[in-house]
N, C-alpha and C positions, 0 to 999 in steps of 0.2 A: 467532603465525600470520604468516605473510607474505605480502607485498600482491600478490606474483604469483599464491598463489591464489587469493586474492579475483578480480584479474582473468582469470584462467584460469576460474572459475564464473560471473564475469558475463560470458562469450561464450557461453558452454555454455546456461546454464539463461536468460539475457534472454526470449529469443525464450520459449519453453516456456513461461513462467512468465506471457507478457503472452497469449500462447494460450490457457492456460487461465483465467485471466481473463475473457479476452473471452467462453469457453464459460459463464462462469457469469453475464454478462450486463452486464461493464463495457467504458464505450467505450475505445478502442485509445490513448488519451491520458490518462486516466488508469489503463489501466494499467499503460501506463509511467511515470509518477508515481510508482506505487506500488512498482515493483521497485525503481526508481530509489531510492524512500525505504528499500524495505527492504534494498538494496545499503549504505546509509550507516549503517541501523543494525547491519549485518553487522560493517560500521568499525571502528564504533564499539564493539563488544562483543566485537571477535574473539578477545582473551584466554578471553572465557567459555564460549563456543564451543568444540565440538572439532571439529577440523579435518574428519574420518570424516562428521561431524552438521550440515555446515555447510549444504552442500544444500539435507537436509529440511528444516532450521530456516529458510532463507529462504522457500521454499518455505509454511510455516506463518506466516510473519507478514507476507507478502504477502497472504496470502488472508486472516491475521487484521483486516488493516486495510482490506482490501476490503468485509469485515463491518462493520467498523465503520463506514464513512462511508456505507454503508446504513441503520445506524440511525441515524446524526447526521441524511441527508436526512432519513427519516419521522420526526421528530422534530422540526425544523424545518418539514416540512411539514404537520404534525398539529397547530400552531399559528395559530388562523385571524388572519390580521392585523386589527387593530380601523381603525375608519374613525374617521380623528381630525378634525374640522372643529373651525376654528379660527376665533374669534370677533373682528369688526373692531369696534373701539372705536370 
């Protein structure tokens, strides 16, 4: 695959992608983070990729990881911090 498609998709689908995002309820900063990360794993896997499928498949692991650091929050936040008081000799 060649980097000028990759670049020819990330002017096309950027905007679209951080769009829809933000409709599903992430801020406009991360989710440009997130295309942006899912841009490099595009990079990085574009042998495996077929060029036809490149779209959708950013498209799916944008929104996969968007998933994901929704559960990482509730997950982090579903742990109640313990109150450590520390004792003066």
């Amino acid at each position: 695959m060649d980097k000028d498609i990759i670049i020819n998709l990330y002017k096309k689908q950027f905007k679209i992608i951080c769009l829809y995002l933000t409709k599903c309820g992430c801020s406009i900063s991360d989710a440009e983070d997130i295309v942006h990360d899912s841009f490099i794993k595009a990079i990085e896997y574009m042998d495996g990729v077929a060029t036809e499928n490149l779209s959708s498949w950013l498209f799916r692991v944008a929104i996969n990881t968007y998933k994901n650091n929704l559960k990482r929050c509730k997950i982090i936040n579903s742990f109640p911090l313990m109150k450590i008081t520390f004792l003066n000799n």
